[in-house]
Every structure is written in C-alpha cells, then in structure tokens.
PDB file of the backbone (N, CA, C, O) and the ligand in Angstrom, with CONECT records:
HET     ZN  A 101       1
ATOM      1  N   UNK A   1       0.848  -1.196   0.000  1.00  0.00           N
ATOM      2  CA  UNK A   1       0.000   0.000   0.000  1.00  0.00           C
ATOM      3  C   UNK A   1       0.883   1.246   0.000  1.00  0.00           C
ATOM      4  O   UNK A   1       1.869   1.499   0.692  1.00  0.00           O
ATOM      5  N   UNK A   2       0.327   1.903  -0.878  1.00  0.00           N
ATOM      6  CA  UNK A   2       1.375   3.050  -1.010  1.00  0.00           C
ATOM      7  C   UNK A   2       0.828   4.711  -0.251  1.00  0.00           C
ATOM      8  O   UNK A   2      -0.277   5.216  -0.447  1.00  0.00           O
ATOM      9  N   UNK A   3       1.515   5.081   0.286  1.00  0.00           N
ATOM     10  CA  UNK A   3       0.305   6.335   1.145  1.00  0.00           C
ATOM     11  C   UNK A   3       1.432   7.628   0.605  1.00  0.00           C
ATOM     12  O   UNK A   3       2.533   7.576   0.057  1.00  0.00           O
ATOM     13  N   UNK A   4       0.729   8.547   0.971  1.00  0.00           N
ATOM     14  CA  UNK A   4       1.138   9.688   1.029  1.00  0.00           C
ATOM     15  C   UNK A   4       0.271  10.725   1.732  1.00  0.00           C
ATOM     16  O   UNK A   4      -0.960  10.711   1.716  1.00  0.00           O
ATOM     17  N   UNK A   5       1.527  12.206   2.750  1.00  0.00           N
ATOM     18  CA  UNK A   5       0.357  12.247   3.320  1.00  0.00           C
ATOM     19  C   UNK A   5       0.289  13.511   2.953  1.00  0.00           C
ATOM     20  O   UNK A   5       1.180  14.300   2.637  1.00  0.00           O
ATOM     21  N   UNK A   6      -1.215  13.664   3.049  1.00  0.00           N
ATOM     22  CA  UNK A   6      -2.078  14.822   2.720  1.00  0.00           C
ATOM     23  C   UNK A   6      -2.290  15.972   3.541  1.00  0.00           C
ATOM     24  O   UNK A   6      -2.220  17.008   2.879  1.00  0.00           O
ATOM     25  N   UNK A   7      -2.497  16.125   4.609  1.00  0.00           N
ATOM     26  CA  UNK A   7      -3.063  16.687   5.922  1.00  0.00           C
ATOM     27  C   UNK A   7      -1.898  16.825   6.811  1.00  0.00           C
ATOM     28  O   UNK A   7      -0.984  16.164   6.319  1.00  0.00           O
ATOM     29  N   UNK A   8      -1.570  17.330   7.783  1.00  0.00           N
ATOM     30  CA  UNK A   8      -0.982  17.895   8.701  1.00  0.00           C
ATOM     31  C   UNK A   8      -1.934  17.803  10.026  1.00  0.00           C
ATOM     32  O   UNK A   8      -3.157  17.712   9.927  1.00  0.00           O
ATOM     33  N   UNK A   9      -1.306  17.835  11.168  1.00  0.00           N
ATOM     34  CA  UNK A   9      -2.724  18.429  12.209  1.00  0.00           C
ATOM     35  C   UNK A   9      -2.917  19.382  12.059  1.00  0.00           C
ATOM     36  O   UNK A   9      -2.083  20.280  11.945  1.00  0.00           O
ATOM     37  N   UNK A  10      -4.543  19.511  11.996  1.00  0.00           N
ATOM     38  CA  UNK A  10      -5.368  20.975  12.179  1.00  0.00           C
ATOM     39  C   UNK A  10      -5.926  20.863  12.890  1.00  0.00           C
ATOM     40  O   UNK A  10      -6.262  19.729  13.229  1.00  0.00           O
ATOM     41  N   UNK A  11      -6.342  21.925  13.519  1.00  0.00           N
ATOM     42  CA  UNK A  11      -7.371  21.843  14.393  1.00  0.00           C
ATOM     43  C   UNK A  11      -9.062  21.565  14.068  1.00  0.00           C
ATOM     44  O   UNK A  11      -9.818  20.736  14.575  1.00  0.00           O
ATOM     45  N   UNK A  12      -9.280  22.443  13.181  1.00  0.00           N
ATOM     46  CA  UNK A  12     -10.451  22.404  12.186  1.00  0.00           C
ATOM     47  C   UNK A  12     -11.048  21.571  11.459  1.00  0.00           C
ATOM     48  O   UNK A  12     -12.034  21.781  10.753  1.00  0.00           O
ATOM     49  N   UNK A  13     -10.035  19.866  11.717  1.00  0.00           N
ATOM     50  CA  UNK A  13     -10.074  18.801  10.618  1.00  0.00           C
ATOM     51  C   UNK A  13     -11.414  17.816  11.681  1.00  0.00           C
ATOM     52  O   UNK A  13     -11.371  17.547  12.882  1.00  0.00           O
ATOM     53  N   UNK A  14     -12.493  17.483  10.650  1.00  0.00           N
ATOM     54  CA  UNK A  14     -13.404  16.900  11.628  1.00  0.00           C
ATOM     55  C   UNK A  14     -13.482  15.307  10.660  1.00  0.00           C
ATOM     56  O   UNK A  14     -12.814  15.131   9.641  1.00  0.00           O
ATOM     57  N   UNK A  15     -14.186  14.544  11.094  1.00  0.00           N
ATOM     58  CA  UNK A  15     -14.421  13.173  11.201  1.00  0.00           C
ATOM     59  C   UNK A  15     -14.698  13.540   9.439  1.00  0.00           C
ATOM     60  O   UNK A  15     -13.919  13.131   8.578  1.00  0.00           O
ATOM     61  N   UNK A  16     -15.606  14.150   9.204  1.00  0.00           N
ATOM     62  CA  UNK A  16     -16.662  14.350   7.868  1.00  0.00           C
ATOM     63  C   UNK A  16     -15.646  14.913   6.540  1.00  0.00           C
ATOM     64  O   UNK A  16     -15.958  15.257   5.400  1.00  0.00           O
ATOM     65  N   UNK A  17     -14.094  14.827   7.341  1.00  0.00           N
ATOM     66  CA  UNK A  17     -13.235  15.833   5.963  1.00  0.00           C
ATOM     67  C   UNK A  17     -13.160  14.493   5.009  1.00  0.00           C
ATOM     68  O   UNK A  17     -13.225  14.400   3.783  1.00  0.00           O
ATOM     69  N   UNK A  18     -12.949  13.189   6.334  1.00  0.00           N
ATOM     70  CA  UNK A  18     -12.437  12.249   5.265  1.00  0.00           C
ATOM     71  C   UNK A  18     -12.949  11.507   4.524  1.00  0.00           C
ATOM     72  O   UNK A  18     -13.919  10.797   4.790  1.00  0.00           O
ATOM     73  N   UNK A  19     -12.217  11.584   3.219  1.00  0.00           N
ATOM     74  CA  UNK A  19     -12.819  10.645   2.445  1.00  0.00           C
ATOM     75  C   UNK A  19     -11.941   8.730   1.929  1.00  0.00           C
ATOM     76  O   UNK A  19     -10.778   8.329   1.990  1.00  0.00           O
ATOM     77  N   UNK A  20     -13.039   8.175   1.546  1.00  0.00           N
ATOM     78  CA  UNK A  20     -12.669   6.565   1.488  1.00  0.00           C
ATOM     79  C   UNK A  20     -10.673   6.425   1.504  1.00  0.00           C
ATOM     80  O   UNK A  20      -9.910   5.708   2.152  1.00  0.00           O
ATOM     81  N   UNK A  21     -10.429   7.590   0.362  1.00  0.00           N
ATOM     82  CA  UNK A  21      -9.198   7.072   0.413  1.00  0.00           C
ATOM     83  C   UNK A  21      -7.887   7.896   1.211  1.00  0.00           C
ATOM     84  O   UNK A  21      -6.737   8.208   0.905  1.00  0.00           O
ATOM     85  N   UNK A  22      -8.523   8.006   2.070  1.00  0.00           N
ATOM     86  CA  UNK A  22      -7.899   8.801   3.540  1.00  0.00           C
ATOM     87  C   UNK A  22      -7.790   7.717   4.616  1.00  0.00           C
ATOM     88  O   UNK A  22      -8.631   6.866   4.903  1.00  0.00           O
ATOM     89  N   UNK A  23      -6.454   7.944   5.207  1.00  0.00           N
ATOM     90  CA  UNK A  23      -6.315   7.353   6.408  1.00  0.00           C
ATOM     91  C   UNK A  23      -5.343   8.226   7.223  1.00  0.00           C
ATOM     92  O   UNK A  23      -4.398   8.914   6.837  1.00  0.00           O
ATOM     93  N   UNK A  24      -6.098   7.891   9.111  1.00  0.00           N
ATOM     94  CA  UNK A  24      -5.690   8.336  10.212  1.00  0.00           C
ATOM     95  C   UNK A  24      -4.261   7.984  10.455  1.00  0.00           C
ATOM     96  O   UNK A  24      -3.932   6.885  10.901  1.00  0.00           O
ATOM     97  N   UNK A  25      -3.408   8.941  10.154  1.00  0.00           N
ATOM     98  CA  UNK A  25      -1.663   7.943  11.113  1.00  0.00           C
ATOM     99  C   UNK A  25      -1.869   8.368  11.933  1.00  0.00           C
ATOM    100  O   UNK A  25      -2.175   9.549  11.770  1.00  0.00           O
ATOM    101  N   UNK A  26      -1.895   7.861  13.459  1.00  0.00           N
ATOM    102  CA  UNK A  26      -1.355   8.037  14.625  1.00  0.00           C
ATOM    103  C   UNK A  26      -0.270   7.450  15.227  1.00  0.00           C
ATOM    104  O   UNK A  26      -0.275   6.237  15.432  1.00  0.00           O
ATOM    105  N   UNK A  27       0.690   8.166  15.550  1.00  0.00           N
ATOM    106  CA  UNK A  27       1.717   7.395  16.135  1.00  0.00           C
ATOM    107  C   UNK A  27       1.489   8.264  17.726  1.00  0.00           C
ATOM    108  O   UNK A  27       1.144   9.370  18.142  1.00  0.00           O
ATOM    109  N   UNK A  28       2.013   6.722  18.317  1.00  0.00           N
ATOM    110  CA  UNK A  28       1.991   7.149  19.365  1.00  0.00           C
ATOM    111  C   UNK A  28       3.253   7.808  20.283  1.00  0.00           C
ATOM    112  O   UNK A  28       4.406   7.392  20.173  1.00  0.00           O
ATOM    113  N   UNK A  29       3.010   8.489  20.860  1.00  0.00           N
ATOM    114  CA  UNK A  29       4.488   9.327  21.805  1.00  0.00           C
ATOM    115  C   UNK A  29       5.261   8.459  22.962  1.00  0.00           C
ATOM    116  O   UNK A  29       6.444   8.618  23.261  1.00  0.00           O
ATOM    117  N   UNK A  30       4.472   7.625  23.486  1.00  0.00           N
ATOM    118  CA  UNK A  30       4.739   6.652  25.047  1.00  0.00           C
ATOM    119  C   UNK A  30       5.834   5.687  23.959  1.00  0.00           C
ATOM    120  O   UNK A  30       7.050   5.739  24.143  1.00  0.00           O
ATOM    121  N   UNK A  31       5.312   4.946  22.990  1.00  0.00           N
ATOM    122  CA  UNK A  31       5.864   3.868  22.939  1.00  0.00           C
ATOM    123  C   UNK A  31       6.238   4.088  20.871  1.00  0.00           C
ATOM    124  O   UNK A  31       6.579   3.121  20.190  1.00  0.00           O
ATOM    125  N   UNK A  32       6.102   5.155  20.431  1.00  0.00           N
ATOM    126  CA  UNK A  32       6.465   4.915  18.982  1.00  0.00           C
ATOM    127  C   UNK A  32       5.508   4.586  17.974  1.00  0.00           C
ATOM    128  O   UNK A  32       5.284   5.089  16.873  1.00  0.00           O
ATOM    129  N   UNK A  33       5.032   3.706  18.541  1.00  0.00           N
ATOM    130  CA  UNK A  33       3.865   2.336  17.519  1.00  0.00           C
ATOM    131  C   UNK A  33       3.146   3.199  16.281  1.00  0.00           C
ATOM    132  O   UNK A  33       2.626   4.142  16.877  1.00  0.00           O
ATOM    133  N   UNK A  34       3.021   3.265  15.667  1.00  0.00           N
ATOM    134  CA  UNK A  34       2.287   3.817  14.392  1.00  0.00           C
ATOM    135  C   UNK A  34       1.261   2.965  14.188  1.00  0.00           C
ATOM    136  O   UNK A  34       1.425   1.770  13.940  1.00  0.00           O
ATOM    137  N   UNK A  35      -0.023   3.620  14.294  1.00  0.00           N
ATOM    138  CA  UNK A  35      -1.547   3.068  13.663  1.00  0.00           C
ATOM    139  C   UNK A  35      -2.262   3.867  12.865  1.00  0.00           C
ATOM    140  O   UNK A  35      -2.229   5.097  12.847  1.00  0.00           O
ATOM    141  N   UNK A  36      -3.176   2.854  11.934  1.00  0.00           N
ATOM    142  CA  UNK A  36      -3.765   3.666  10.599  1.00  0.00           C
ATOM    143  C   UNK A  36      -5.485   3.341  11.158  1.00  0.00           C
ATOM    144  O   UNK A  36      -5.988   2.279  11.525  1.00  0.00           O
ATOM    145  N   UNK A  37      -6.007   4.537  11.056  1.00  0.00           N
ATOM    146  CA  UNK A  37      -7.301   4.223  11.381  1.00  0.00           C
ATOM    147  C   UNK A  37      -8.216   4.372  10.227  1.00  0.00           C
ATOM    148  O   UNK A  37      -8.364   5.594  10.207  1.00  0.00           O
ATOM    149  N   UNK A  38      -8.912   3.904   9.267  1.00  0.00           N
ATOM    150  CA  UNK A  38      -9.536   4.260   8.153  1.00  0.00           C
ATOM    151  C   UNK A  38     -11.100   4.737   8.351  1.00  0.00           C
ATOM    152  O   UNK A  38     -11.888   4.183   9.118  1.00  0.00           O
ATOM    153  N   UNK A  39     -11.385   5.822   7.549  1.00  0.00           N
ATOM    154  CA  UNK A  39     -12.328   6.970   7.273  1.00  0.00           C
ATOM    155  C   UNK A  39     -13.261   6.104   7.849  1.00  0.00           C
ATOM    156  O   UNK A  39     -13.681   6.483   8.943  1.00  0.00           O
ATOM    157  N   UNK A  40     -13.887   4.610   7.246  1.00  0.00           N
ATOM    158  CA  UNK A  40     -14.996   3.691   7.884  1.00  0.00           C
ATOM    159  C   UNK A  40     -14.926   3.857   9.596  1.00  0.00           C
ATOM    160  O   UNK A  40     -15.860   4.191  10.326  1.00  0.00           O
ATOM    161  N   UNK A  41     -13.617   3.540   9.971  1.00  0.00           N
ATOM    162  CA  UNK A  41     -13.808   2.969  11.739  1.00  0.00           C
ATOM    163  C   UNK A  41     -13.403   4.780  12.178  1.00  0.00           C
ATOM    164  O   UNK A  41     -13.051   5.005  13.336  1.00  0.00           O
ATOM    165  N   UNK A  42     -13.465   5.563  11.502  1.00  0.00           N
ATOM    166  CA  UNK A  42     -13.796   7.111  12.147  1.00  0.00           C
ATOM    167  C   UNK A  42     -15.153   7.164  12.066  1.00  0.00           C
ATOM    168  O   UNK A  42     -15.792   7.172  13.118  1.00  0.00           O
ATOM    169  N   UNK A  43     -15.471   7.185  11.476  1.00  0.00           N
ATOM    170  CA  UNK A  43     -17.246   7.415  11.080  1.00  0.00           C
ATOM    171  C   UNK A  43     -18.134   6.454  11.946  1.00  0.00           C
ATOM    172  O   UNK A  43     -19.318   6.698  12.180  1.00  0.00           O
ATOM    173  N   UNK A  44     -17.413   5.240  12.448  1.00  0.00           N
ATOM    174  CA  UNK A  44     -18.318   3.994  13.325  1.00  0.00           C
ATOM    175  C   UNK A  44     -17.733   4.682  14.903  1.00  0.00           C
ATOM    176  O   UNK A  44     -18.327   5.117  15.890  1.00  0.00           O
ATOM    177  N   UNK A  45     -16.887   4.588  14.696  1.00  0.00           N
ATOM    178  CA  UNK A  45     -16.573   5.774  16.294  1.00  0.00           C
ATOM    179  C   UNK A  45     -16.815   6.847  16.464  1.00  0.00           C
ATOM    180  O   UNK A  45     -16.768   7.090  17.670  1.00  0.00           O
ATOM    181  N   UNK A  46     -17.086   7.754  15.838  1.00  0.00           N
ATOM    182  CA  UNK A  46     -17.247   9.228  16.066  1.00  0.00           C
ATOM    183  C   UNK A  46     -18.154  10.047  15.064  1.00  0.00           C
ATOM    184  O   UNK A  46     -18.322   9.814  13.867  1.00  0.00           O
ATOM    185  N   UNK A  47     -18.801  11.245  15.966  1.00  0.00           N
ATOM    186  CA  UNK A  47     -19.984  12.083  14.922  1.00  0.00           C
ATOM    187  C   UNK A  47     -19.372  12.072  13.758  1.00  0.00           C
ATOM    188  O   UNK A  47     -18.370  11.363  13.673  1.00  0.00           O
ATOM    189  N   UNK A  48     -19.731  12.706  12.789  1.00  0.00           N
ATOM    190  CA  UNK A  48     -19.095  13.428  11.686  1.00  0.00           C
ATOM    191  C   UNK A  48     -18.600  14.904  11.676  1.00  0.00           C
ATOM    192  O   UNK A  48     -18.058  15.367  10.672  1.00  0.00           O
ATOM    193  N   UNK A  49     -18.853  15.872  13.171  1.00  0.00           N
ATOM    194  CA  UNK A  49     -18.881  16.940  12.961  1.00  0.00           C
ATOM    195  C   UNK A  49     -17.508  16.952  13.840  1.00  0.00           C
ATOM    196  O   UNK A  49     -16.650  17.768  13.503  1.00  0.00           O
ATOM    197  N   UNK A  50     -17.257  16.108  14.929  1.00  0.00           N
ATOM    198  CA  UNK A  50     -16.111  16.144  15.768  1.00  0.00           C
ATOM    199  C   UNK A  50     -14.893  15.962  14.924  1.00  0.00           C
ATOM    200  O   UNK A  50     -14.567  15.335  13.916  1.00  0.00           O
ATOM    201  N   UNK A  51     -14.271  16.937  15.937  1.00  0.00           N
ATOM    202  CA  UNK A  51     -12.703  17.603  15.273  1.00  0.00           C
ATOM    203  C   UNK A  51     -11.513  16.556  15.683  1.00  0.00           C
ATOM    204  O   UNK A  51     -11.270  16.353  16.872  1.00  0.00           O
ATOM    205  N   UNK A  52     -10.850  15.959  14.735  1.00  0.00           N
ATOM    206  CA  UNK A  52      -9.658  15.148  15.417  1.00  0.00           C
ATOM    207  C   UNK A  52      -8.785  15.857  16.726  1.00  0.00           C
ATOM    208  O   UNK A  52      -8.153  15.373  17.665  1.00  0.00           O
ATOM    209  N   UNK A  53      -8.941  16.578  16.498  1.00  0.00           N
ATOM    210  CA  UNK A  53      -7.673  17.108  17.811  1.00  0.00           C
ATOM    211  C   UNK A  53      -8.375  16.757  18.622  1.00  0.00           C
ATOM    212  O   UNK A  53      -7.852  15.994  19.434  1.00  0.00           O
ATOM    213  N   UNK A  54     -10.296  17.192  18.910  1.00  0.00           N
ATOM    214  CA  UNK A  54     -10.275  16.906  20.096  1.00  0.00           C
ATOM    215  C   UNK A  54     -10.777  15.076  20.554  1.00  0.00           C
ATOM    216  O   UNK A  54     -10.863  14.498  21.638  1.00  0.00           O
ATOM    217  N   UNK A  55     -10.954  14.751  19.492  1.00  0.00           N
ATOM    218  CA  UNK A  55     -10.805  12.884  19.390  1.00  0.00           C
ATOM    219  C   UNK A  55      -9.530  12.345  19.774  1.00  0.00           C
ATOM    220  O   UNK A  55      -9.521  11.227  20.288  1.00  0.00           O
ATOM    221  N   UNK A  56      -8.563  12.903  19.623  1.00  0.00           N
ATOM    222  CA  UNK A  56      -7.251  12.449  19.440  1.00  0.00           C
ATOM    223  C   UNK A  56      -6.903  11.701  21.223  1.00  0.00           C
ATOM    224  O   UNK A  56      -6.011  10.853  21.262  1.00  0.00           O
ATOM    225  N   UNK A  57      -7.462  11.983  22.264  1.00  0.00           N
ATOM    226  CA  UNK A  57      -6.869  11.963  23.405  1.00  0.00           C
ATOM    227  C   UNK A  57      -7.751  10.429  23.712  1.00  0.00           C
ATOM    228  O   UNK A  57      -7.431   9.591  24.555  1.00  0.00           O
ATOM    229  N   UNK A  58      -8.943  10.359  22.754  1.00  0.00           N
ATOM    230  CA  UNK A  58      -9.293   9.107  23.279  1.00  0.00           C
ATOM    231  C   UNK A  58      -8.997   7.790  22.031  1.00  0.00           C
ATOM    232  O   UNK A  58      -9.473   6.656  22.077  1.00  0.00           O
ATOM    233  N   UNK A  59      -8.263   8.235  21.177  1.00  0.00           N
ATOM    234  CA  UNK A  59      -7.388   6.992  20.642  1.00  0.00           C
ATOM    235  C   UNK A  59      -6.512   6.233  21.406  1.00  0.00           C
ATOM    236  O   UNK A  59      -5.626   6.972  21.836  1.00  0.00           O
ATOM    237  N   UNK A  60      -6.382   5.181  21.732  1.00  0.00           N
ATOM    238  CA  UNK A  60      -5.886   4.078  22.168  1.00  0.00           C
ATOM    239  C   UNK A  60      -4.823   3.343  21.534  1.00  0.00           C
ATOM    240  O   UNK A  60      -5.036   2.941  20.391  1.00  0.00           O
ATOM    241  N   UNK A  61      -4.028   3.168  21.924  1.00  0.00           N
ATOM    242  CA  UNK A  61      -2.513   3.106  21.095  1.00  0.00           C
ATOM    243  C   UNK A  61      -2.394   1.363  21.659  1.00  0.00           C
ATOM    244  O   UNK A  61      -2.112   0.876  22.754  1.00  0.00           O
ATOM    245  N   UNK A  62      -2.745   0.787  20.380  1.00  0.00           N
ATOM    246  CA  UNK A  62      -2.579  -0.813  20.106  1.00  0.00           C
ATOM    247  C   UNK A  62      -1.829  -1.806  20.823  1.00  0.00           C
ATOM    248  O   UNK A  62      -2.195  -2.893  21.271  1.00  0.00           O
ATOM    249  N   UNK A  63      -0.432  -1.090  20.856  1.00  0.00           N
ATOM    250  CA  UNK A  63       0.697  -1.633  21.510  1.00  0.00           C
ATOM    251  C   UNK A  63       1.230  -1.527  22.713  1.00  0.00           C
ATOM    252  O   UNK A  63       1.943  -2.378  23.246  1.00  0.00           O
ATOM    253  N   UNK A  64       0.751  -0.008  23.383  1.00  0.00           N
ATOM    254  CA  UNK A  64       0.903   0.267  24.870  1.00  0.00           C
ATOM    255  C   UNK A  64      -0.469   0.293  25.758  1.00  0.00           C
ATOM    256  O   UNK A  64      -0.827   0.285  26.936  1.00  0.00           O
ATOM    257  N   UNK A  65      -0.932   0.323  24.617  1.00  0.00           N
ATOM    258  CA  UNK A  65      -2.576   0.506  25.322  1.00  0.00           C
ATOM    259  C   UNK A  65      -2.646   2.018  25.897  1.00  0.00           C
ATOM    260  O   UNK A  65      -3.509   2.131  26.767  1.00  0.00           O
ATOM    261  N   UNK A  66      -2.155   2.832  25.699  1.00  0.00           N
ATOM    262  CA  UNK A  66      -2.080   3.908  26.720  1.00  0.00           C
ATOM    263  C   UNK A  66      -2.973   5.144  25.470  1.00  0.00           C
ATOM    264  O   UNK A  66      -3.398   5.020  24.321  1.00  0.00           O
ATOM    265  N   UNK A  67      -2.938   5.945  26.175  1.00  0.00           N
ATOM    266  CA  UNK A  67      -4.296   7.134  25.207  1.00  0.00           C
ATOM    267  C   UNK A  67      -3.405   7.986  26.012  1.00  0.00           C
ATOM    268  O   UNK A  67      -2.744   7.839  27.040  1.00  0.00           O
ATOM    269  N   UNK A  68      -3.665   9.082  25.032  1.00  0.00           N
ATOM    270  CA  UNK A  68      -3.436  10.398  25.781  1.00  0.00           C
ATOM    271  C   UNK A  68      -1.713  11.124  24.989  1.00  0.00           C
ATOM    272  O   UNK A  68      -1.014  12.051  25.398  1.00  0.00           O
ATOM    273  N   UNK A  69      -1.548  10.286  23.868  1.00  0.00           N
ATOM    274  CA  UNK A  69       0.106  11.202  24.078  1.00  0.00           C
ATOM    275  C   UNK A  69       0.152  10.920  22.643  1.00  0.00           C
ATOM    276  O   UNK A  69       0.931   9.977  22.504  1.00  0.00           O
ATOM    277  N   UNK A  70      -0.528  11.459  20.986  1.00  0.00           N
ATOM    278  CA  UNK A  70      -0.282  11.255  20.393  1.00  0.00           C
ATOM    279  C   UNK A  70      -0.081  12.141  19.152  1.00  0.00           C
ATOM    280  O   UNK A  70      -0.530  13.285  19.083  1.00  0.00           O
ATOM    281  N   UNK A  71       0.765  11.420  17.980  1.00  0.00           N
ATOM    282  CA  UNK A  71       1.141  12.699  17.022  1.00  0.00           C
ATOM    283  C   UNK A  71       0.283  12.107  15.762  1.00  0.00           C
ATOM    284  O   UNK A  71       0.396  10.954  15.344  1.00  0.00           O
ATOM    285  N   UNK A  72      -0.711  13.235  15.160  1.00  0.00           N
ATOM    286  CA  UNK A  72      -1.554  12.046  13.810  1.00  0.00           C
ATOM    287  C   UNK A  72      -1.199  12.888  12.626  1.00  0.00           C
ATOM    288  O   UNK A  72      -0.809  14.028  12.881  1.00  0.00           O
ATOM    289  N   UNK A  73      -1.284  12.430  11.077  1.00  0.00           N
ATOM    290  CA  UNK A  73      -1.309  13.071  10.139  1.00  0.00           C
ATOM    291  C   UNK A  73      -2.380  12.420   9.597  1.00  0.00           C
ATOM    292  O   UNK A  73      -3.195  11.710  10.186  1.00  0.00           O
ATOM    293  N   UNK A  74      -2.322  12.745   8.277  1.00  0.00           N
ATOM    294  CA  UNK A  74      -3.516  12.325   7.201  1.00  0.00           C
ATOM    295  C   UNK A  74      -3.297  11.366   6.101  1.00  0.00           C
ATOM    296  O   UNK A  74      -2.269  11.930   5.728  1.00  0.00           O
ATOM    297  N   UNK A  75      -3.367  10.759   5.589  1.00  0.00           N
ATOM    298  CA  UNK A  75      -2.631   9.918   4.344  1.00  0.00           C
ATOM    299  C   UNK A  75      -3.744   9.538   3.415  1.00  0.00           C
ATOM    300  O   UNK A  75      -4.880   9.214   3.761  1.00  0.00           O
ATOM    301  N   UNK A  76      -3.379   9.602   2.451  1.00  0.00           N
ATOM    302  CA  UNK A  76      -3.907   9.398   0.971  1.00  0.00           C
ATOM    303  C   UNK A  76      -3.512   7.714   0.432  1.00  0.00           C
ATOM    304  O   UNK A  76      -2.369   7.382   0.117  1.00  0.00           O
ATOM    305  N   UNK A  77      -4.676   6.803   0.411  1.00  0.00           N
ATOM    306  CA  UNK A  77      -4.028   5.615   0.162  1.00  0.00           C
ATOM    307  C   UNK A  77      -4.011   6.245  -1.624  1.00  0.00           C
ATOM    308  O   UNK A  77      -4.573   7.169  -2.212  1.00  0.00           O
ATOM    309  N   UNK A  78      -3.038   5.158  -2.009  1.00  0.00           N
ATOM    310  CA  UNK A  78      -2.042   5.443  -3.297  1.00  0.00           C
ATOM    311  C   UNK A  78      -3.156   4.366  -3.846  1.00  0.00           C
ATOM    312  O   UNK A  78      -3.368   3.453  -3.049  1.00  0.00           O
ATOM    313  N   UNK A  79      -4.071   4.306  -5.349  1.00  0.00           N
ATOM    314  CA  UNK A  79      -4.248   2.724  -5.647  1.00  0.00           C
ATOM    315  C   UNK A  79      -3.809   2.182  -6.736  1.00  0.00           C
ATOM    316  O   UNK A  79      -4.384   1.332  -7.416  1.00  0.00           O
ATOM    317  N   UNK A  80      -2.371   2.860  -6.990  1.00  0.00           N
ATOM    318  CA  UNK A  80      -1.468   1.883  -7.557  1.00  0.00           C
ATOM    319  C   UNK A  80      -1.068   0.650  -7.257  1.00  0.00           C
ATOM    320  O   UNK A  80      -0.254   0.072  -7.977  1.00  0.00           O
TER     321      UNK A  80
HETATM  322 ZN    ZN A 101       2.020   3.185  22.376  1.00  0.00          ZN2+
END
C-alpha cells in the first residue's frame, strides 16, 4: 500500500473531511507504535462533525494501550 500524506494536524479537521481514500496515522508518543485508522472505523466511532484534535486523546494506542500522548497526520491511500 502506497500512502502519502495529505493533511498535517489541524485543528479544524473533523471526522466528515475524510474521504474513502484517507487514512488516520497516529503514532503514538509513550511507545512509537504507528496506527492507521480508516475513514470507515472514524465514522463507526465518532460524529461526523467532531474535530480530530479533540478525538485524538481518546485513541488508544494498540501496543501500549495507553491514550493520551499522540502525534496524527492524514494519508492518501495510493491505488497503484
Ligand atoms: Zn504506544
């Protein structure tokens, strides 16, 4: 899968910006781990009007389990 990323953090960026071929990077700060959350499991977790920044504190980081300490961008899946 080839990504590239699109987005930066904003503040202003809500659940409803993304589209199918968008995905969440979060990496996490505690432990490193990098996770991709896709536009579907944003939309099954959260309104459409809520803003990632302020979602961001209740993402859950896979590998430490820990919430609360993370850095996200935006990515463009590639469908080459
Ligand atoms: Zn972690």
């Amino acid at each position: 899968m080839n990504t590239r990323i699109v987005l930066t953090a904003r503040f202003g960026l809500r659940v409803e910006d993304f589209m199918d071929c968008h995905v969440l990077t979060v990496e996490c700060l505690h432990c490193g781990h990098k996770g991709h959350v896709s536009a579907a499991t944003l939309r099954s977790m959260f309104k459409p009007y809520e803003r990632i920044k302020l979602i961001e504190h209740k993402l859950r980081c896979s590998q430490c389990r820990r919430t609360g300490g993370s850095h996200w961008y935006v990515e463009e899946i590639n469908a080459e």
